[in-house]
Every structure is written in C-alpha cells, then in structure tokens.
C-alpha positions in Angstrom: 0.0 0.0 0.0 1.5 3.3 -1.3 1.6 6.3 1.1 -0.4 9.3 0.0 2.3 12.1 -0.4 -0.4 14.4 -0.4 -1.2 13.5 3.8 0.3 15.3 6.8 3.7 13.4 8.3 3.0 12.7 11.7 5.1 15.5 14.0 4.9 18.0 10.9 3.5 21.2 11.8 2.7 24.8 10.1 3.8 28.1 10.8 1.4 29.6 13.5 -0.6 32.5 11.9 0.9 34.8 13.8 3.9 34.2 11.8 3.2 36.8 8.7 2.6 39.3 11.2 6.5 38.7 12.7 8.0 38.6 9.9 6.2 41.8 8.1 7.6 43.5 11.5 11.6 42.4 10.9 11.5 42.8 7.0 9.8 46.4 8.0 12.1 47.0 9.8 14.9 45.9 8.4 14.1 48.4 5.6 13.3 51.2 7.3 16.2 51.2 9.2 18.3 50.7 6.3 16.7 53.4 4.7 17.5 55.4 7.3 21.5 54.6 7.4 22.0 55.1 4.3 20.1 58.0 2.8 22.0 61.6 3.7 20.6 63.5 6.5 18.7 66.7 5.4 19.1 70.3 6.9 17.0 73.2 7.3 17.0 76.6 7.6 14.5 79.4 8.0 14.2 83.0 7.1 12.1 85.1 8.1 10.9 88.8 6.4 8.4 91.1 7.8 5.5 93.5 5.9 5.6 96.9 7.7 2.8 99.3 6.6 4.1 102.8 5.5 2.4 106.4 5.4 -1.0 106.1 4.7 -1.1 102.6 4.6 -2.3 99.9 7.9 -1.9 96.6 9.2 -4.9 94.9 6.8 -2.8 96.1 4.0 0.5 94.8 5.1 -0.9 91.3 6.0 -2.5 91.2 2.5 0.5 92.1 0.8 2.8 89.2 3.0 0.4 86.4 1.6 1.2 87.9 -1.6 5.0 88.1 -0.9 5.1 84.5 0.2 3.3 83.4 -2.9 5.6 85.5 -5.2 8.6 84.3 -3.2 9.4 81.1 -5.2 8.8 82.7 -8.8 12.1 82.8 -11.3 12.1 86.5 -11.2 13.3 86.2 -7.3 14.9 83.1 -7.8 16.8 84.9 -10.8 18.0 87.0 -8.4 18.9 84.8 -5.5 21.0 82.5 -7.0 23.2 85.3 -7.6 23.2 85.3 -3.5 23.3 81.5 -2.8 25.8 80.7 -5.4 23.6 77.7 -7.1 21.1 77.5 -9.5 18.1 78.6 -9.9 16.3 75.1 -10.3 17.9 74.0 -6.9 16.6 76.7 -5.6 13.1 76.2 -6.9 13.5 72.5 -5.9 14.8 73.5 -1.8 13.1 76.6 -1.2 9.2 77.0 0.9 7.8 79.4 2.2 4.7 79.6 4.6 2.6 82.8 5.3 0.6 83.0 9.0 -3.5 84.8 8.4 -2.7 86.7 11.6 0.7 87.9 11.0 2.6 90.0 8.8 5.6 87.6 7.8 7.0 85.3 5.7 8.8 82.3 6.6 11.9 81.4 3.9 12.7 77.8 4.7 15.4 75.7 1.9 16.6 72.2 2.6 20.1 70.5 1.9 22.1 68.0 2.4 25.0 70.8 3.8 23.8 72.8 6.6 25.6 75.8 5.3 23.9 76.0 2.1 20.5 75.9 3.2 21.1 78.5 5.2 22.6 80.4 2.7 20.1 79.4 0.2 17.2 80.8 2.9 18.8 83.7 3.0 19.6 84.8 -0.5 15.5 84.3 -1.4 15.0 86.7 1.4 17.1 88.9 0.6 15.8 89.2 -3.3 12.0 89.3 -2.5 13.0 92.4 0.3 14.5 93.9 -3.2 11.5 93.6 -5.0 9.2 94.7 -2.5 11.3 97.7 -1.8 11.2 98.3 -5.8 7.2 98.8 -5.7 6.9 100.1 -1.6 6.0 103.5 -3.4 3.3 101.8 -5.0 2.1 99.0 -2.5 3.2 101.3 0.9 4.2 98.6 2.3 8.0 97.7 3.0 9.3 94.2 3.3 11.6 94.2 6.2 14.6 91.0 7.1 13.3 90.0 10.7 15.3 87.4 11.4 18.3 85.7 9.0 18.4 81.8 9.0 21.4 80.4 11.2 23.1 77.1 10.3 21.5 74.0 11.1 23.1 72.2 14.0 20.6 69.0 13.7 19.0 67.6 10.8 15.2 68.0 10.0 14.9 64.5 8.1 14.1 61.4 10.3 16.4 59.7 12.2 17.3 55.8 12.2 15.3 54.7 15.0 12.5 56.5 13.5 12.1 55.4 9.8 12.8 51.6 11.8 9.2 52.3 14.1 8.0 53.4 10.6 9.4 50.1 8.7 7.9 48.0 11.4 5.1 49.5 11.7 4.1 49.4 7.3 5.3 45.5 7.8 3.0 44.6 10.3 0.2 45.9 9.0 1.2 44.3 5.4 1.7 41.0 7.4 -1.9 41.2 9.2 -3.4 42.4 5.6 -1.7 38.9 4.2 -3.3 36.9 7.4 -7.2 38.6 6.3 -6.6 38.0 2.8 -5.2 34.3 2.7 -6.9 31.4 1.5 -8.4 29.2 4.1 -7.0 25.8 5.2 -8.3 23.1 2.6 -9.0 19.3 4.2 -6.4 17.5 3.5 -7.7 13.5 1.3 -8.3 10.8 3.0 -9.6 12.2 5.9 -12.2 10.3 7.8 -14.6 12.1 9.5 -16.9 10.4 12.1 -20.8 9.8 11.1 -22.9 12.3 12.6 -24.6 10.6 15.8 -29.0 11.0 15.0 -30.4 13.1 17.6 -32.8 12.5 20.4 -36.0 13.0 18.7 -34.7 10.7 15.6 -33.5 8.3 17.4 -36.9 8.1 19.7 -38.7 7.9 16.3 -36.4 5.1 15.1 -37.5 3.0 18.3 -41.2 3.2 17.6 -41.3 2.2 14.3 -39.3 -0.9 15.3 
C-alpha cells in the first residue's frame, strides 16, 4: 500500500498564523532602518521677512500684501536674483526653497533644505534677501515695505528622520502588510483521505427510530 504524499507526516506542523505578522515586522524594519542609514541626513533653515505698513497705509494692508510676498517668493524672477546670492542654480533653488505665510501675521517664513547645513542656510537667506529687493522696488506703490526679521542660522541638527524613526515606521508598514496577508489568505483546505466520524441521530430521531421498530 502506497503512502499518499499528499497527507500530513505525523510531527509535521505549520507556521502559526501569527507568523506573517512577525515577519512583516523584521522585513519592515529591516528596511526602514536601512533606509534610514544610508540616505543623507537633510538640513533646514529658515528665514524670516516682515510686511511693515508705510504712510497712509495699515496693518490689513500689510498682512494682505505678506500672503502675496510669500506666494511670489518662489517665482524665477526672485529666484533669478537669489542665486546670484546663494551661489547655485536657480532650479535647486526652486527645488529646496518653501515658504509659509501665517493669516494673523505680517511675515513670511523662507525655509530651503540641503544635504549641507551651510547652504540651506545660505540658500534661505539669498531668497529673502531678493523678495526684500522687489518689494522695496514697488513700496512706493504698495506702501508697504518688506523688512529681514530674522536671517536663518546654520543648522546644528538635521530635520529628516532619524534611524530609529524610519525603523518604528518600517515595522510598523510591515505589520500591517503582514496582518493584511493573514485577512486575505486562503483558508486551510482538508487534506484526502480524511475520515470524519458519522454524525450521531439526535434524540427525537433516534426516539422515532425505536417506535417504528
């Protein structure tokens, strides 16, 4: 009598389900924190310019005029002018450089990113300096005067996520693939030539059996 190849070996067991989830938290892991060795830390820098209001002119003004300053702060006609400043091109510029407006304030914020801490400040600071220019070109017209508040400083710690962060983040994704791969997998099939035991008749069927007999 041939063995059915197809049956369980006595002593063989699966994998617990618990196992996808474990091992979509290592692999996660593993990336994450890999990703985080080995990609460059990034640096950023802020500048910030204020809109003061001139003769004739009030605060409504100004704070209108600083949403449009931080909306016209990444345009090639500032950016012509900044790389000048910043010593690097005007596409790196366009690609590094943010800015962010508040709807109570009269400022704009200058923020550029790099891989050198130096240069994003530098960077920061060159687009501030040109969209002051501009504004001061039309103040005549606008009365309203862009002002430098305060100039970016170098970096001392990176902005991008650490390590130990993009690991949590890795482990995290990989769990959740794992437990999406438990939901979704087929369910176990019965393995031939298993026997299963014949249903025993219940009380009323069997009481019904006995009379007829």
């Amino acid at each position: 009598m041939t063995e059915n190849p197809t049956r369980r070996r006595p002593g063989s067991r699966s994998l617990p389900p618990w196992s996808l989830v474990a091992a979509g938290v290592v692999a996660g892991g593993l990336i994450g924190g890999g990703y985080g060795l080995l990609k460059p830390p990034v640096y950023t820098a802020t500048s910030y310019v204020i809109a003061v209001p001139a003769e004739r002119s009030d605060t409504s003004t100004a704070l209108g005029f600083a949403q449009a300053y931080g909306r016209v702060a990444t345009q090639p006609a500032v950016l012509a002018e900044a790389q000048r400043r910043a010593g690097v091109p005007a596409g790196t510029l366009s690609e590094s450089v943010r800015t962010a407006t508040s709807p109570d304030a009269p400022m704009v914020a200058v923020s550029a990113t790099s891989e050198r801490p130096a240069r994003a400040a530098a960077m920061a600071n060159a687009v501030a300096a040109a969209l002051t220019e501009q504004a001061d070109a039309s103040k005549k017209a606008t009365r309203v005067e862009l002002l430098q508040f305060s100039r970016a400083v170098r970096p001392a710690e990176p902005s991008s996520a650490s390590a130990g962060v993009t690991t949590l983040v890795g482990a995290g994704a990989g769990g959740l693939l794992g437990g999406l791969a438990l939901l979704v997998r087929p369910g176990r099939r019965e393995e031939p030539g298993t026997v299963h035991p014949a249903p025993l008749p219940g009380p009323a069927i069997a009481a019904d059996v006995h009379s007829r007999l």
